[in-house]
N, C-alpha and C positions, 0 to 999 in steps of 0.2 A: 177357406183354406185352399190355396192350391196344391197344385198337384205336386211339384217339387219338394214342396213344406210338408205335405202326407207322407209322401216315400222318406225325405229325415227324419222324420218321427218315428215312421215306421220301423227303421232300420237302429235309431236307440234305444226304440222299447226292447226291440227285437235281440237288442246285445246288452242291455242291461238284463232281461229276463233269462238270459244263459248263459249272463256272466262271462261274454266274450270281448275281447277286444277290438281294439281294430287293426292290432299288429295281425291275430287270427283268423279275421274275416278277410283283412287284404290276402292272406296268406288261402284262404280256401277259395277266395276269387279271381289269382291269380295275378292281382295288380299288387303296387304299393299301399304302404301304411300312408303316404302322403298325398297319396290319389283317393283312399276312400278318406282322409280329414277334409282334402278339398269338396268332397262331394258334401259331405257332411257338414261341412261350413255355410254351404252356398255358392262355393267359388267355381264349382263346377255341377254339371247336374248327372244323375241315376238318368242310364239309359233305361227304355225297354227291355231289350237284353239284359242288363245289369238287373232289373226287377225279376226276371223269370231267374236268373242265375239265384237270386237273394232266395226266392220264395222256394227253390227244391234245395240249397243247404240248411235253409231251416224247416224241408220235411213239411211244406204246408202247399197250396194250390197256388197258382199267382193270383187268383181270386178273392183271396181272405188276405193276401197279403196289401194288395192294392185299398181293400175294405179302410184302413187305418188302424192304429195301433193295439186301440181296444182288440179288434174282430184278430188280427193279427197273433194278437199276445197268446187268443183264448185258443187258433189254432198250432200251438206252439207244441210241439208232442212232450209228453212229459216227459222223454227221459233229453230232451234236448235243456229244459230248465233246469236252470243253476241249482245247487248241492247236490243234483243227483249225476252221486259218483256211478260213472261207466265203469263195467268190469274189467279190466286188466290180460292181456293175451294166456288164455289159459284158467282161467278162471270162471266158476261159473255163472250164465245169466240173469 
C-alpha cells in the first residue's frame, strides 16, 4: 500500500470512528469540504503538514497516525470516539 492510500485510510477510519465528517474536519483544518473530498478521492494528496495537523486534532502522535488505520483507530482517545457525548458549557466532566 502506499503511502497516500495509508493516510486516506487513515483519515476514514479516523472520521468514521468519531463519527465526523468532512464538512467538520475541513472545518477544524481550516480548508474546504471540497479540498479534504479531493484529498480523499485521490485527486489531490495529504501533505506532511496536513498529517501532523490530522494527528493532534485527533489527540494522537503523528507516529500512530502514520502506523495505519488499525494502529491509528486504537490511538484514537476515547472520549474523541463516537457516542461519547462531550459535556455541554457548564456541565459536569
Amino acid at each position: 500500500m502506499s503511502l497516500p492510500e495509508r493516510v486516506r485510510l487513515v483519515v476514514a477510519a479516523l472520521m468514521h470512528a468519531s463519527g465526523e465528517s468532512q464538512a467538520r474536519l475541513a472545518e477544524a483544518l481550516g480548508v474546504t469540504q471540497a479540498q479534504v473530498s479531493r484529498r480523499q478521492s485521490g485527486a489531490a494528496a495529504w501533505s506532511l503538514a496536513d498529517c501532523e495537523a490530522l494527528a493532534v486534532h485527533y489527540g494522537m502522535d503523528v507516529l500512530d497516525f502514520l502506523a495505519g488505520p488499525t494502529r491509528a483507530c486504537e490511538a484514537l482517545p476515547e472520549e474523541r470516539r463516537a457516542g461519547r457525548r462531550r459535556p455541554g458549557k457548564g456541565e459536569a466532566r
